[in-house]
N, C-alpha and C positions, 0 to 999 in steps of 0.2 A: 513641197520644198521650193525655196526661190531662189532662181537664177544664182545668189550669191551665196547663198550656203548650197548649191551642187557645188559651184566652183571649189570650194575648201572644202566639199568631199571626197572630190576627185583627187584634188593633191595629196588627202591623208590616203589612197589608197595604193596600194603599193601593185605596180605592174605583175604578173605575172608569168611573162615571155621571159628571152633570154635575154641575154648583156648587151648582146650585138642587136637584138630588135628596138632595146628601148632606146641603147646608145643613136642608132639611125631613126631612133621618132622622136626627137627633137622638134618638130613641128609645132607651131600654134593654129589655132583653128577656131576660127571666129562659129558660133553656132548662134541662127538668129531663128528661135520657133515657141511659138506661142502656145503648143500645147504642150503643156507640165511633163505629164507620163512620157510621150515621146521624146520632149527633149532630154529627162534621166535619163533613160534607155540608153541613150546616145552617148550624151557624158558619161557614162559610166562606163561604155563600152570604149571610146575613144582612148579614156585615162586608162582603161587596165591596159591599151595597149603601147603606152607610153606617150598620147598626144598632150601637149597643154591645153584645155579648151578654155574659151570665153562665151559664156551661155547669157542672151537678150529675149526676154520673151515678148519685145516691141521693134516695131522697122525705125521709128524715130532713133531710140538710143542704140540700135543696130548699126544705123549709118554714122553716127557719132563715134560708137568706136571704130569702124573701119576707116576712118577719115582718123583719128589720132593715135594709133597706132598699127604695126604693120603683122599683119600674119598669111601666113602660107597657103592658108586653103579658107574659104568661107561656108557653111552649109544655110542656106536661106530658104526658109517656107514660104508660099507664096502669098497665103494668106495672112495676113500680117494686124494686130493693132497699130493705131498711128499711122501705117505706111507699110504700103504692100510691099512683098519680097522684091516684084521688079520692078518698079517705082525707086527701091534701096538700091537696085543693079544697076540701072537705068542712070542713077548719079554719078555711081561711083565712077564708072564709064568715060560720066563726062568729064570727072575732077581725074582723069587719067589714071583713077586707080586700078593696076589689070590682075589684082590677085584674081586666081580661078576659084569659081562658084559651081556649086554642087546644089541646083534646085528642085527644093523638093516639093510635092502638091499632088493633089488628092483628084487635079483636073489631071488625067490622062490623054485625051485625044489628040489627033496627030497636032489637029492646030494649035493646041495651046502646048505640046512640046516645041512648038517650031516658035511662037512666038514666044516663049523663055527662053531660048539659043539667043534667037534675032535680038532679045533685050539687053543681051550680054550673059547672058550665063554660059557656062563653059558646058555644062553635064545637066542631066535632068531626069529623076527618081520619082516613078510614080509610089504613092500611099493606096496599101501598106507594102511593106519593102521588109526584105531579111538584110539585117544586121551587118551579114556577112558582106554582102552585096553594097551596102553604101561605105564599108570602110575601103573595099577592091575601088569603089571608085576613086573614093580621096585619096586613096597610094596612085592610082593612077594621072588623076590631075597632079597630084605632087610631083610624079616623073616627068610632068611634061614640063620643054624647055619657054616655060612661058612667060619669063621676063629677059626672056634670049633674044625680043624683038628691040628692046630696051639699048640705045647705045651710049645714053650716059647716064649713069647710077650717080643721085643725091642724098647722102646722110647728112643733115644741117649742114656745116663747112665744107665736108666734102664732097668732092665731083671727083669723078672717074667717067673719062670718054674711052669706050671700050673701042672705037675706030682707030682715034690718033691714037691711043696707048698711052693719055697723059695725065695727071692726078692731079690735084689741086687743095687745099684748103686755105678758104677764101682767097684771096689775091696771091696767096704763097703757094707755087709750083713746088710741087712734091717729086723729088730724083728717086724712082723707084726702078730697083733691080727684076728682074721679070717673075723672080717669086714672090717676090714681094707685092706688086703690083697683083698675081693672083690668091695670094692671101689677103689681100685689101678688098677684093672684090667680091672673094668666097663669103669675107666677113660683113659688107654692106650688104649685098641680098638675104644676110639673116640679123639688119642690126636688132639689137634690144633682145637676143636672143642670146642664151648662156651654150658656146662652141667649146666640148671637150679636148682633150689635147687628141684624143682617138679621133673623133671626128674631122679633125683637122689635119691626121696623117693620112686620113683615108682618102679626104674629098681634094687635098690642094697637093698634099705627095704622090695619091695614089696607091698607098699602103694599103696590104689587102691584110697585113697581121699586125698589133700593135708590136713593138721590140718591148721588151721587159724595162731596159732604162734604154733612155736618148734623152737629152737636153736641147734637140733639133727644133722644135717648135716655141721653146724656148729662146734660143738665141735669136733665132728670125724674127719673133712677136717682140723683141728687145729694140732690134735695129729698126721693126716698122714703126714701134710706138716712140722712138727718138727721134723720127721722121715724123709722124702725123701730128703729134703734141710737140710743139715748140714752146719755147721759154713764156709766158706768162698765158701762154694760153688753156684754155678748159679741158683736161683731159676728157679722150675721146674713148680709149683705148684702155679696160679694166683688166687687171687679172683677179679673178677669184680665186679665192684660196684654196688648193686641195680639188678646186674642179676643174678649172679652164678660162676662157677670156670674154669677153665683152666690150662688144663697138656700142658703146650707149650714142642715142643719135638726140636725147635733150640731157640739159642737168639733170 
């Protein structure tokens, strides 16, 4: 199977966790390995538990998609065609990309876990490995506060300086109310990602039940998108129909 019919396998397969697990794995998840079997394994294991994945069985077009679009967690083999796993880490590093990396490789010894850290990897899973064991790590890196080092957030137009508290889209100062300003922010470290209205009571409200109806996330997504999309400019700010919203960060 290749890279791009797993991916449209994964999507026709339907999760089998609960509301609240798939609702919270919203995640994308770059998957860069060049062996077939293991990397099914993976995607299929990922998708039934609600991850989006993107499967590369090359470090060339591995790095190309993590340089043009953004995702949550990456898993990178070490050995690699084109370009080796940490040669892929190693860039990304430079081009100040800090998603966390889960490296996987078949070299166990302390020194080559120490020099996959030192390279920029965040985690590091010797082959072969239980299932169970590399998704507890990606929930784990996913927990960690690791673009919390990060104090100002770029979607195309927008800037957000999470020190002075100030918003921007291009030359135009955005007057944001303090929810607002954390629901702009919640929605830039996931843009291009589809934010339920659930997701969105839970992580910027703090809602630990969804209410049957409220129009809350609504009204507020009304007033920020009248603030971030001004009069002839490019909406930034989607809502989808019947699911939730989207900060698209190109046309």
């Amino acid at each position: 199977m290749t890279p791009r019919a797993a991916e449209q396998e994964h999507l026709r397969r339907k999760p089998k966790r609960s509301a609240e697990r798939r609702m919270a794995a919203m995640n994308r998840i770059l998957l860069i390995e060049d062996d077939t079997e293991t990397a099914e394994v993976i995607v299929a294991e990922l998708a039934d538990r609600g991850f989006e994945v993107q499967w590369t069985a090359n470090g060339v077009d591995g790095l190309g998609r993590a340089r043009a679009s953004s995702h949550d967690a990456m898993i990178v083999d070490r050995m690699l065609p084109g370009m080796d796993g940490l040669t892929v880490i190693e860039a990304l590093r430079k081009d100040q990309v800090r998603t966390p990396v889960l490296v996987l490789s078949a070299l166990g010894a302390v020194d080559d876990r120490v020099r996959g850290l030192r390279m920029g990897g965040d985690d590091y899973l010797t082959k072969p490995f239980a299932l169970v064991e590399l998704v507890a790590r990606i929930e784990a890196l996913l927990r960690r506060p690791s673009d919390s080092r990060q104090t100002v957030l770029q979607v195309g137009p927008l800037q957000l300086d999470l020190i002075e508290r100030t918003a921007r889209r291009g030359e135009r100062e955005l007057d944001l109310l303090p929810r607002e300003f954390r629901l702009l922010e919640y929605m830039m470290r996931r843009s291009d990602q589809l934010l339920t209205r659930a997701m969105l009571l839970e992580e910027v409200w703090n809602y630990k039940f969804v209410p049957a109806t409220t129009n809350l996330i609504d009204v507020h997504m009304g007033r920020l998108r009248h603030k971030v999309d001004g009069p002839g400019e490019v909406p930034l700010i989607h809502n989808v129909r019947g699911s939730g919203f989207v900060l698209r960060s190109r046309r």
